[in-house]
N, C-alpha and C positions, 0 to 999 in steps of 0.2 A: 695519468688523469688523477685529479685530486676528488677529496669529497666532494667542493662544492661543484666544481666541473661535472663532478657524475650524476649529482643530484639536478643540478640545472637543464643536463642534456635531458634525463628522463623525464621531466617537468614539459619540457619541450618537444615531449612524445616522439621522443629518437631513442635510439639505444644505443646505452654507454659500455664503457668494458662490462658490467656487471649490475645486476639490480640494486641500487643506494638501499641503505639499511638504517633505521633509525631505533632510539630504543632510548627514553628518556628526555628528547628535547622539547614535549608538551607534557602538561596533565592527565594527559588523555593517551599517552601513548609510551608509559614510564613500566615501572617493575615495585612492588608493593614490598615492603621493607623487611618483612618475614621470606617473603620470596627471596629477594638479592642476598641477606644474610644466608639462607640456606645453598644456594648457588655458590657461592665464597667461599663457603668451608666446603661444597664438594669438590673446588676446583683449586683450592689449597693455597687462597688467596686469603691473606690477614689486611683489617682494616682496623685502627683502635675505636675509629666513633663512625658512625652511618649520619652524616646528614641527613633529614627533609626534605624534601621539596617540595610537599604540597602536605598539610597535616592535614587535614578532612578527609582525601585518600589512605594516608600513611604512607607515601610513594618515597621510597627513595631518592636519593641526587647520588646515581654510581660514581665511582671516583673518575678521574682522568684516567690512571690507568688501568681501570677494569675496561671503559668504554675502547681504549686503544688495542686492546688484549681480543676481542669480538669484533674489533672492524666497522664501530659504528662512523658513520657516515656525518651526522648532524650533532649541534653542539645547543642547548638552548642558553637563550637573551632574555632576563626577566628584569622587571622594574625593582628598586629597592622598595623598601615599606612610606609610607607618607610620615614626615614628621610629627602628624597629628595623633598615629594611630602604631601600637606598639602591640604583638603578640602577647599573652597573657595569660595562664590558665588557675583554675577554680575548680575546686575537686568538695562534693558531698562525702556520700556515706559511699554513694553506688557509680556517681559521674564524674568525669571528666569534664570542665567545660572550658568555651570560648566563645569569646563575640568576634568577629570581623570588624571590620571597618567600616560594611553597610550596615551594622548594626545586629543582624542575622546570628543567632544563638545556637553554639552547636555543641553537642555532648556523645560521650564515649564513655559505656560503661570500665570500670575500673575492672583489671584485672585478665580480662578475656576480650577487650574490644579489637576490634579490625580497626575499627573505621570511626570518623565521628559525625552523628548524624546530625540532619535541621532540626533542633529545635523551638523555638521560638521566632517566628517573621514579624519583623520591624513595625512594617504596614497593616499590619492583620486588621484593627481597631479602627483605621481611616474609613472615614463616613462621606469626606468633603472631598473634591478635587485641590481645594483650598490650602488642605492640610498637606499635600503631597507636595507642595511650594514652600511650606513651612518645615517641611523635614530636613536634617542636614544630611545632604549626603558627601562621599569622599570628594574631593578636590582634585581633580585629576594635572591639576597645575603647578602642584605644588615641588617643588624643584627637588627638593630631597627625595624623590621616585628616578629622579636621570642622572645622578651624581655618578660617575664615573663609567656610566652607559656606553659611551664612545671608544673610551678606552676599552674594555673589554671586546664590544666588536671589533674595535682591529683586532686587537690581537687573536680573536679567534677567526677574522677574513685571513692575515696573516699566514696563518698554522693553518691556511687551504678547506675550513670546515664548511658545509651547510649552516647556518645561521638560521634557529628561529626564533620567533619573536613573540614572545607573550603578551596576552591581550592584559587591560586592567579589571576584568571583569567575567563573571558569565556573560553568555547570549544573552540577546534582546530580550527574547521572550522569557529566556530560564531566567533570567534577574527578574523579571518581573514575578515571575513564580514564587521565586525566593523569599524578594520584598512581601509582596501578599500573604503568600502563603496559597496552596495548590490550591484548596478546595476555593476558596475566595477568590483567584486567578480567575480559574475554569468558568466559575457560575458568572464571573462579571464580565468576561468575555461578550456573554450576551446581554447579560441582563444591565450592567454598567460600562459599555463601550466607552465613557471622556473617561471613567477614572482611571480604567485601564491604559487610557491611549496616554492619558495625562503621565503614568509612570516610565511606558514605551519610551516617551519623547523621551524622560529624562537619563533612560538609560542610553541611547541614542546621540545625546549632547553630552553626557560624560565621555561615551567612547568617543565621539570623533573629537574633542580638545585634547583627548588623550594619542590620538594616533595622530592629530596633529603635530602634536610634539615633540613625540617617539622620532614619527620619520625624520622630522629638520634635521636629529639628532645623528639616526640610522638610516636612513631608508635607503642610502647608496649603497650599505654595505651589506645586508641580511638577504637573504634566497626568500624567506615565508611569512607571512601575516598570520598568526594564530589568532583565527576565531572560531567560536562554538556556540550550535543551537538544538539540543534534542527536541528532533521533532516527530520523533514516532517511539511507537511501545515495540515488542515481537512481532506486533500479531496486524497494526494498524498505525494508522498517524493518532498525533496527540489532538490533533484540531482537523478539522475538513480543510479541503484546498481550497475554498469558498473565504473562512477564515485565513487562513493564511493571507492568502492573497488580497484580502481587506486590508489586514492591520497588520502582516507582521513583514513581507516582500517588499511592501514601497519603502520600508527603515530600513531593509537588509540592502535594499540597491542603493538608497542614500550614502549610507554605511562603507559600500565596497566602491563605490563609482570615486566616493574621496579619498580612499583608499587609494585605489589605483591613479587615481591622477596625481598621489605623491611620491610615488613608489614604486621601480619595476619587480617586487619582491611580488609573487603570488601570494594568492588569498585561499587560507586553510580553513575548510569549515568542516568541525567534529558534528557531525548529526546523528542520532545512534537511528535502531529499529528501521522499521518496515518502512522506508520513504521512498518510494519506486515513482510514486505519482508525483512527486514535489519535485526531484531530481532534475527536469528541465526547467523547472523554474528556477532552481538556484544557478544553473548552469547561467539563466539568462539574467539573473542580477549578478553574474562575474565570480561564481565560487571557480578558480582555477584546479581545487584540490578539495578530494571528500575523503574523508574520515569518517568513523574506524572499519567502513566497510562492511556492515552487520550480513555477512551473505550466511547466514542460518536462520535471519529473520524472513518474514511472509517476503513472497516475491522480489527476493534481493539476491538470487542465486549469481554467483558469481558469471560464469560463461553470459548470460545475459547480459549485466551490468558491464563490463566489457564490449562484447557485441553493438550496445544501443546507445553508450556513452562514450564509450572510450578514445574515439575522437576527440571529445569536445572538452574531458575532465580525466585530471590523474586519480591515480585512485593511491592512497598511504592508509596501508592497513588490509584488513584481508584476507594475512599470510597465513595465519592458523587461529581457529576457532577456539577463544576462551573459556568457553563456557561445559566442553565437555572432553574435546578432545585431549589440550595441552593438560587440565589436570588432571584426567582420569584415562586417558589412551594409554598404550605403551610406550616407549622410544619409537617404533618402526610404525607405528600408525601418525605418530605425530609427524615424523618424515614425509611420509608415505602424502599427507596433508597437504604439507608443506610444499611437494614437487607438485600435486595437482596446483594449488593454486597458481604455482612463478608459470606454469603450465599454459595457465589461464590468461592472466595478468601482464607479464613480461612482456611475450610480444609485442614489437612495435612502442616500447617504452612508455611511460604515464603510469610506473608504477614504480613505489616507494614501500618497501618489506617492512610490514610494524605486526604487530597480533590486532586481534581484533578485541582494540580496548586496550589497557592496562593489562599486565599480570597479575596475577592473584594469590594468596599466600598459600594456597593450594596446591600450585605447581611444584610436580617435584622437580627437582634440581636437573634429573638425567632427562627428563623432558625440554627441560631449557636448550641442552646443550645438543639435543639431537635435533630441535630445529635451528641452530647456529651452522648444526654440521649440514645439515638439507639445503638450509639457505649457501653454503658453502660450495655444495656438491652439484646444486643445481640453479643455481643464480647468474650463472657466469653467461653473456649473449655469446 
């Protein structure tokens, strides 16, 4: 049984030789580049330069063969850059920065930064729905994003991997966030429903010209659709299910229904925090796959989520808790984790071994390797 074979079986809530294991082929489900670097040199592995994959994270792109070396299961497919729009950075006294392509400004202190944060949203200052039409935004047409797209996926359907497949964007709602800016987001939710819905649509009609023409290109060869919406905090959702289900559900089924009518590749959607009450709603706009599994958030306890879903949605993610376990447990608790969750989860297949979340450069290294070795020891049907 090959990757993609093992990963398609458990998608199709069977069980394969082994639970699939992924580790890098989203944003969302990568190793942060101080982590992998430390990992590397405990496993006595030389690399002369570390790729990128994602610089707002700091996320790593592990090599071929670090990913060969750990067994990972899944390989990701991302667009090239737009030929309009070319990475760029700009440094003060104390920042780091960069624009994106929506225009979105983001900055990373020098010297000690992790991470680079939002600063500046495009939209902030828009008054008009008027102006939201007059804005440029990327082009998701533009041919220099698929140049050599095809190629690639064979040869990684070829070489037997899971394929997945990057979106051109944040979620519906989090671009809207972004473009705005939160607090402006939030308050106009209510208080300016067109202006808001007016930016929705358009993030809505970029994505679908864009997965338009992703699939022409792929869509027979890739196993996963990567898309993502946080829609809760720890403790609660980001919005009531009242909103939701106004203004953000009728885009996400628009979204996923042309989707899947072009595509037998499932539909990945990253949701973080406490979303226990939205979960059949997204089941019922077509999410086949939920990420990153926050089961330490309010009412997200794994055995449940299982139990009440687990028919109807895979679960990728889950495997061990970021946030306190993998950096600050031992090796044997992180194990120890690691068997409860495949415990949990495995059964009856619909589930795909990720952490919950990204890595963080927190992790120490013999924590990595003791959930490689758990996943090893007890992943096997």
């Amino acid at each position: 049984m090959n990757s993609r074979e093992r990963l398609v079986k458990a998608l199709n809530h069977e069980e394969p030789d082994r639970v699939p294991f992924d580790l890098g082929a989203s944003l969302i489900t990568g190793i942060h580049k101080i982590a992998y670097q430390n990992v590397l040199k405990y496993i006595g592995m030389k690399e002369e330069e570390i790729p990128i994959f994602d610089v707002v994270q700091q996320l790593a792109a592990p090599s071929e063969n670090f990913l060969q070396r750990i067994n990972v299961d899944t390989r990701n497919l991302s667009p090239k850059n737009s030929s309009k729009w070319q990475l760029h950075f700009e440094e003060d006294d104390h920042y780091r920065y960069f624009t994106d392509e929506w225009g979105i400004v983001w900055r990373m202190p020098l010297g000690h930064g992790l991470y680079f944060d939002m600063y500046k949203n495009p939209l902030a200052d828009v008054e008009d729905v008027r102006d939201i039409d007059k804005y440029t935004f990327p082009d998701p047409d533009d041919e220099n994003r698929y140049l050599g797209l095809r190629e690639r996926a064979l040869k990684l359907y070829e070489q037997g991997y899971a394929i997945v497949m990057s979106s051109i964007s944040a979620g519906i709602m989090e671009l809207g966030a972004w473009l705005r800016g939160f607090e402006n987001f939030y308050m106009d939710l209510v208080l300016r429903p067109e202006l808001i819905s007016r930016i929705l649509d358009k993030a809505l009609e970029i994505k679908m010209r864009y997965w338009s023409r992703v699939l022409e290109e792929v869509g027979d060869l890739i196993q996963v659709v990567q898309e993502a919406d946080d829609l809760g905090t720890q403790n609660s959702l980001l919005i009531s299910p009242e909103m939701y289900r106004k203004l953000i559900k009728p885009r996400h089924k628009e979204l996923f229904d042309f989707i899947h009518s072009k595509t037998k590749a499932a539909i990945f959607l990253h949701c973080c925090g406490a979303i226990y009450e939205l979960i059949p709603d997204l089941i019922e706009v077509g999410v086949d796959i939920l990420n990153p599994v926050q089961f330490t958030a309010k009412n997200m306890e794994a055995s449940k989520l299982k139990r009440e879903f687990g028919n109807d949605i895979a679960f990728w993610g889950g495997g061990v808790d970021t946030q306190n376990i993998l950096p600050h447990g031992t090796p044997q608790q992180v194990k120890d984790s690691v068997r409860r969750q495949i415990e949990i989860f495995a059964p009856g297949g619909g589930f795909v071994f990720n952490t919950v979340h990204n890595i963080q450069p927190d992790v120490p290294p013999e924590n990595f390797i003791a959930m490689l070795e758990a996943l090893e020891e007890y992943g096997k049907y």
